[in-house]
N, C-alpha and C positions, 0 to 999 in steps of 0.2 A: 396709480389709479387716476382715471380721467375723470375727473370731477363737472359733470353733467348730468342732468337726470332729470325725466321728461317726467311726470306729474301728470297722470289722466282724471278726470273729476278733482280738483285740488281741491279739498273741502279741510276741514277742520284739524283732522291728524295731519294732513299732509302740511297745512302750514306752519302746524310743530313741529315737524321735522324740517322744513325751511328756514325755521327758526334757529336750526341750532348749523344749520348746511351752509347756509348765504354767509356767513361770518366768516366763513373756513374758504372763501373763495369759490364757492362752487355755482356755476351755469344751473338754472332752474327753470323751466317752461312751465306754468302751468295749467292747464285749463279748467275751462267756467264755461257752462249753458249759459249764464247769466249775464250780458251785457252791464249792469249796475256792480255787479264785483269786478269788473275789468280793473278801475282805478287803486279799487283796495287791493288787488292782488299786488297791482306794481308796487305799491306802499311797502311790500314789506319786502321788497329788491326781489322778486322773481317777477319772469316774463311773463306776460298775463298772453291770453290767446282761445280765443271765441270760437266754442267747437261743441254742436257740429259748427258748422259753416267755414270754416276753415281747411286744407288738407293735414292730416298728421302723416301722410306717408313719409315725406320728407325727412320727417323727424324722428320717427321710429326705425330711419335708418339709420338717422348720425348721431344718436345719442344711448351709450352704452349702460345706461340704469334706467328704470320704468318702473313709477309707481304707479300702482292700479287701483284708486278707489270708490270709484263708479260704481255702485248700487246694480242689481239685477231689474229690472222694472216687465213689466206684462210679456214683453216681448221678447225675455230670457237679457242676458246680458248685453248691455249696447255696444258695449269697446267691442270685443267681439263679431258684434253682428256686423260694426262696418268695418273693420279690419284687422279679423281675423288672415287674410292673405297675408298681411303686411307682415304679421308677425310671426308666420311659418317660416318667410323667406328672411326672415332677419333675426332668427332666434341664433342661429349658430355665432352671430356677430354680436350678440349681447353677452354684457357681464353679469346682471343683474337685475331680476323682476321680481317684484312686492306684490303682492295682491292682500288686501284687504277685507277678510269675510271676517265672519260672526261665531261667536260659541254655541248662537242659534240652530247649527246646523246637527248638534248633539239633541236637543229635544230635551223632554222631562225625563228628570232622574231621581223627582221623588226627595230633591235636595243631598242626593248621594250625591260623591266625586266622580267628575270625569277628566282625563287624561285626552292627548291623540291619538290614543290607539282605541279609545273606546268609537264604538262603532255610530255611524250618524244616522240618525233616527228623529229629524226632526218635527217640530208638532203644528209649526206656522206654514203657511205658502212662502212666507218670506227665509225661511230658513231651508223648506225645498228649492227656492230658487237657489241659495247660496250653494246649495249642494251640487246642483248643477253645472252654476256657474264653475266650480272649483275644478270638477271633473273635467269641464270644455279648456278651462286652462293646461290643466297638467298633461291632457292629450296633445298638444302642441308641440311635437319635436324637437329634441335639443333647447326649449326655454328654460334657463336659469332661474324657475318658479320656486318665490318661497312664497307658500302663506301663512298669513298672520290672524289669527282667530280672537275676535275682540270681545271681552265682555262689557259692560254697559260703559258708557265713556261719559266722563265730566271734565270738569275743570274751568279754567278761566269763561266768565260768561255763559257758563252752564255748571251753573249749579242751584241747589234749592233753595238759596238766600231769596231769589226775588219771591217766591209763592210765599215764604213765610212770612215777609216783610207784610204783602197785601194783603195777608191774612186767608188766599187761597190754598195754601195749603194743606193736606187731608194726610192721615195714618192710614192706609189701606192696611186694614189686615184680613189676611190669606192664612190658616195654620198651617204653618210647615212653609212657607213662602222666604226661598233665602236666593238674593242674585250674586252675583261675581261683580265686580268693578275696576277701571282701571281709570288711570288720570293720564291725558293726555301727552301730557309730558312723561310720561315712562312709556309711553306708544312711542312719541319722537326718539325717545335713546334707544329703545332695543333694534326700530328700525334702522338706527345710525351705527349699531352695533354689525348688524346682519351685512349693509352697505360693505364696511372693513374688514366681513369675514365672511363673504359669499359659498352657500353651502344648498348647491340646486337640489330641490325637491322636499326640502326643510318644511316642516309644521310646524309651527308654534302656539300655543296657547297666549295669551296677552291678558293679565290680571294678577290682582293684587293678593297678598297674603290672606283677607277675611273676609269672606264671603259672609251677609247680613242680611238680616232681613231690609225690606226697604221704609219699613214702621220706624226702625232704630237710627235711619239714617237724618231723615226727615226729623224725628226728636232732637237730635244730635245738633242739626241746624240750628232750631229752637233756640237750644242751654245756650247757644254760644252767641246768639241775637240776646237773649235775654228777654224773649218772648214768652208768650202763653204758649202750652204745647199744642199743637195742632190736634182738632179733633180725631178721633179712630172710627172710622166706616168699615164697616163690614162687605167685604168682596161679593160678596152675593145680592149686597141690597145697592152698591157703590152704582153710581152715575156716571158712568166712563164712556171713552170712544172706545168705538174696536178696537183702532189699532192699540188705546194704553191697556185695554182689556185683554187683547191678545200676546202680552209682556208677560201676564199671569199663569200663562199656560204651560211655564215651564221652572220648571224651581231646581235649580244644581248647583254645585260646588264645583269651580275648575281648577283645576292644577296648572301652577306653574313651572313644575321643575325643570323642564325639557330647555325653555330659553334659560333657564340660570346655569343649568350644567351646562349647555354647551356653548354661549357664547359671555356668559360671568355675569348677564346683565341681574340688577336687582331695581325693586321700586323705589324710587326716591317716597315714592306716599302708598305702603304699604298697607295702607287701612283706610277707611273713608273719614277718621277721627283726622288723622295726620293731613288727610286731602283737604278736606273744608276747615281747619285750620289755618291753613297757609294758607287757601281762595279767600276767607275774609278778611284776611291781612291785607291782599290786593285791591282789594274790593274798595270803593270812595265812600 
């Protein structure tokens, strides 16, 4: 295996999986809108590279794995929209493509389980866009597409320690409000899993064993500060932005079994207890 692998929006998952990639010897390009992330990208041994304003044609010829975790934005997908050519005529020569969606794209289930087979139905624009974008991928001829369907992501530097330290944080409760979660670093291994066991047209779910409410999570924090528990607001009377208001509009349980059977992966932090446990061990 040619150990290369081009990195489109390299955002947070992706430099967990460079985390565990650059050690193993492997060529990393990543890219960043952001001029100000250029130096931090190089920081962690991948090649940092400012795009747009760069060409990626180059590179999406000579590099046989492609992660894709670039966001849909107003204008449908952006990878896509400037170079979608590139990648019709170079799919036959790839080994492997990631894409990066959401379990947003399922919609409300009323806190029932969903699976990949359950049908996409989702309740946000942000979760239409996902669905779209998926479909503009997988029509791509001969691309080695796997996607990876994420429920809510934390881990290092994201997590709820800071709100509860400042004392901003709040118990939204929603009855019946339970989300999925996954910690970053079980995103890094399954992706690094998939990488060693390339299996085009693959769906994955990406989450953890227990799905929770997000009242229990945020307490949880609490106990383990040895704080006061954060106040409980009522979703209906709650002062929120749209977009954290629009998080509420869907309440499900997702299934993992699909990536455990088929390629062995399991959570290292199976539960959000296990996850912010070990986060404030790290934590200064």
């Amino acid at each position: 295996m040619e150990k290369k692998l081009l990195s489109i929006g390299h955002g947070y998952s992706a430099r967990a999986l460079a985390d565990l990639l650059v050690p193993q010897g492997w060529r990393i390009v990543g890219t960043t809108r952001s001029p100000e992330k250029l130096v931090e990208i190089e920081a962690t041994g991948v090649e940092p590279l400012l795009w747009p304003g760069n060409d990626l044609v180059p590179l999406v010829d000579e590099f046989p794995n492609l992660l894709l975790s670039a966001g849909p934005g107003k204008e449908g997908d952006p990878v896509l929209n400037e170079l979608e050519g590139a990648f019709k005529r170079a799919a036959p020569k790839l080994r492997w493509a990631g894409y990066l969606s959401t379990t947003g794209v399922y919609g409300d289930h009323g806190g029932d389980w969903v699976d990949e087979e359950t049908r996409l139905s989702p309740a946000t624009r942000r979760g239409q866009a996902r669905v779209t974008a998926e479909a503009r991928w997988q029509a791509i001829p001969g691309l080695p597409l796997h996607i990876f369907r994420l429920a809510g992501i934390y881990g290092p530097g994201r997590g709820p320690f800071a709100k509860v330290r400042k004392g901003t944080a709040r118990r939204i409760i929603k009855e019946g409000q339970v989300f999925s979660r996954i910690h970053v670093e079980d995103i890094a291994k399954a992706l690094e899993l998939s990488l060693e066991a390339p299996d085009p047209g693959a769906i994955y779910n990406l989450c953890d064993d227990d799905p929770a409410p997000p009242q229990e999570v945020i307490a949880y924090a609490a106990e383990l500060l040895g704080l006061p528990l954060p106040p409980a607001v009522d979703f209906e009377t709650a002062e929120m932005t749209p977009m954290a208001r629009s998080f509420y509009a869907e309440s499900k349980r997702v299934r993992n079994d699909r990536i455990k059977r088929e390629l062995g992966w399991r959570p290292s932090y199976p539960d959000y207890r296990s996850g912010l446990t070990d986060l404030l061990k790290r934590e200064p």
